[in-house]
C-alpha positions in Angstrom: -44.1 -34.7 -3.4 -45.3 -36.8 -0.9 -49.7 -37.0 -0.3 -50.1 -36.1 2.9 -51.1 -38.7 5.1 -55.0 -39.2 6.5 -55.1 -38.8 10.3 -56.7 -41.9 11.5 -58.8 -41.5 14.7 -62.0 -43.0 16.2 -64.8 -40.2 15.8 -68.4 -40.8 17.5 -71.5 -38.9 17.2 -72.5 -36.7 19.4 -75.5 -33.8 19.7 -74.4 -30.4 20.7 -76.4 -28.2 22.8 -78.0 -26.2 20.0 -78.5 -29.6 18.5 -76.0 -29.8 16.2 -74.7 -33.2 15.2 -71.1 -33.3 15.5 -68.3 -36.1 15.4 -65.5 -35.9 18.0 -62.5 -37.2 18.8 -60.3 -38.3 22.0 -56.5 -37.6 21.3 -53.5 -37.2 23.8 -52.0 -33.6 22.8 -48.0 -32.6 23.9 -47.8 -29.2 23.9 -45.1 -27.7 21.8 -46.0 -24.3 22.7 -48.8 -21.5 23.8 -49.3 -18.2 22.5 -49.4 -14.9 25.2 -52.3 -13.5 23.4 -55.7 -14.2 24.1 -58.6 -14.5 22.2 -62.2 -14.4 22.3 -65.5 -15.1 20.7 -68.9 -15.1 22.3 -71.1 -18.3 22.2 -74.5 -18.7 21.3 -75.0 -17.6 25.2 -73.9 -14.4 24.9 -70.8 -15.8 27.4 -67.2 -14.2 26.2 -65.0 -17.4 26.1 -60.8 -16.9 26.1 -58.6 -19.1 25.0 -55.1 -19.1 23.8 -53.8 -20.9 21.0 -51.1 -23.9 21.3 -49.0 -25.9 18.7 -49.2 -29.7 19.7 -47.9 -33.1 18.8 -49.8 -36.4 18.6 -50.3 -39.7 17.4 -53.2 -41.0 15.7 -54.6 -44.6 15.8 -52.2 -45.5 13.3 -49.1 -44.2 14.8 -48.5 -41.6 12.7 -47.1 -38.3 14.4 -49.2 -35.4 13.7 -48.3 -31.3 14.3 -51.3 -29.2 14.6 -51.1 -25.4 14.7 -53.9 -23.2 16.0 -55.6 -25.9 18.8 -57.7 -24.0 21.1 -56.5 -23.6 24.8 -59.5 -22.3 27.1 -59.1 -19.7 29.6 -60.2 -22.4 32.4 -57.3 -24.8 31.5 -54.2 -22.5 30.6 -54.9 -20.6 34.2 -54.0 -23.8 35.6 -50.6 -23.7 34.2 -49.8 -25.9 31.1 -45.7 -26.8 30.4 -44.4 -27.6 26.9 -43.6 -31.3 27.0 -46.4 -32.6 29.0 -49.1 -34.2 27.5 -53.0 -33.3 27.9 -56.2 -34.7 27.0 -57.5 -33.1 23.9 -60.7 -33.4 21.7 -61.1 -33.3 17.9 -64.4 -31.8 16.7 -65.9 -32.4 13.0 -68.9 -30.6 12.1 -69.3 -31.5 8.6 -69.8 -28.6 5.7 -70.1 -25.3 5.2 -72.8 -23.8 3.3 -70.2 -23.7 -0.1 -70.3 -27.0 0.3 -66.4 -26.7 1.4 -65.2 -28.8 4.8 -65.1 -26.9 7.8 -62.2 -26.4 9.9 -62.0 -28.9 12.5 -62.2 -27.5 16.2 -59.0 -29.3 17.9 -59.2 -28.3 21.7 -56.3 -29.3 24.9 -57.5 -29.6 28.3 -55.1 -29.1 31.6 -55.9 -32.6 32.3 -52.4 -34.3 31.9 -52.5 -37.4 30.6 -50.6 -40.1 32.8 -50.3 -44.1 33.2 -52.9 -46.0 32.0 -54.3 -48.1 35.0 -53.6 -51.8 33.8 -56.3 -54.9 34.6 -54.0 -55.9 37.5 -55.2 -52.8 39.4 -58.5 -53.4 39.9 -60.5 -55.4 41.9 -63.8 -57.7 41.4 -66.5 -56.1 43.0 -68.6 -57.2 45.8 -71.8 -55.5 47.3 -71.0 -54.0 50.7 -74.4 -56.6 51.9 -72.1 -59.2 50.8 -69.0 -58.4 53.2 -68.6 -59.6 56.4 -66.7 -56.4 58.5 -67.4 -58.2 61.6 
């Protein structure tokens, strides 16, 4: 049997809230499907937080197709209405061990934002300082 292949994707640090250090992920998610349950856990807030939980598709850095099962869908992006097919922004988020010793799970979120055309060099302009243009 085949090793399952790595998933290749640029991770930076970043500092959570409770000042956690965490590395995370940029990835473009198309949604296979999301569940009609909801489910909930409450943050270090005290602030109940839905989501709903989604089976996506996506391609890492090395163009390898990934399915992921169980990526969180937050209550403030699937009430905008997310359709199988499209494709959102989504984040990866490693946290490192568990006390065991064992890898955690990694958190794999998708946003409502739809990923569209990338804007190309050609679309943008040099700048100039509005003190520098004559509008007379």
């Amino acid at each position: 049997m085949a090793e399952k292949p790595k998933c290749a994707l640029i991770f930076k640090t970043e500092i959570t809230e409770n000042g956690n250090e965490i590395k995370v992920a940029n990835i473009a998610g198309t949604l296979l499907s999301l569940t009609d349950r909801v489910w909930n856990y409450t943050n270090s807030k005290n602030d109940v937080i839905n989501y709903k939980l989604a089976r996506i598709s996506f391609v890492d850095k090395k163009g390898v197709t990934f399915i992921e099962e169980g990526v969180k869908v937050y209550e403030a992006s699937y009430s905008q209405g997310m359709a199988p097919n499209n494709t959102y922004l989504g984040r990866v988020s490693r946290s490192g061990k568990n006390a065991d010793g064992s890898d955690k799970t990694p958190w794999v979120t998708l946003y409502s934002v739809q990923v569209g055309t990338t804007m190309s060099d050609s679309d943008y302009e040099d700048y100039v300082p509005a003190s520098e243009l004559n509008l007379s």
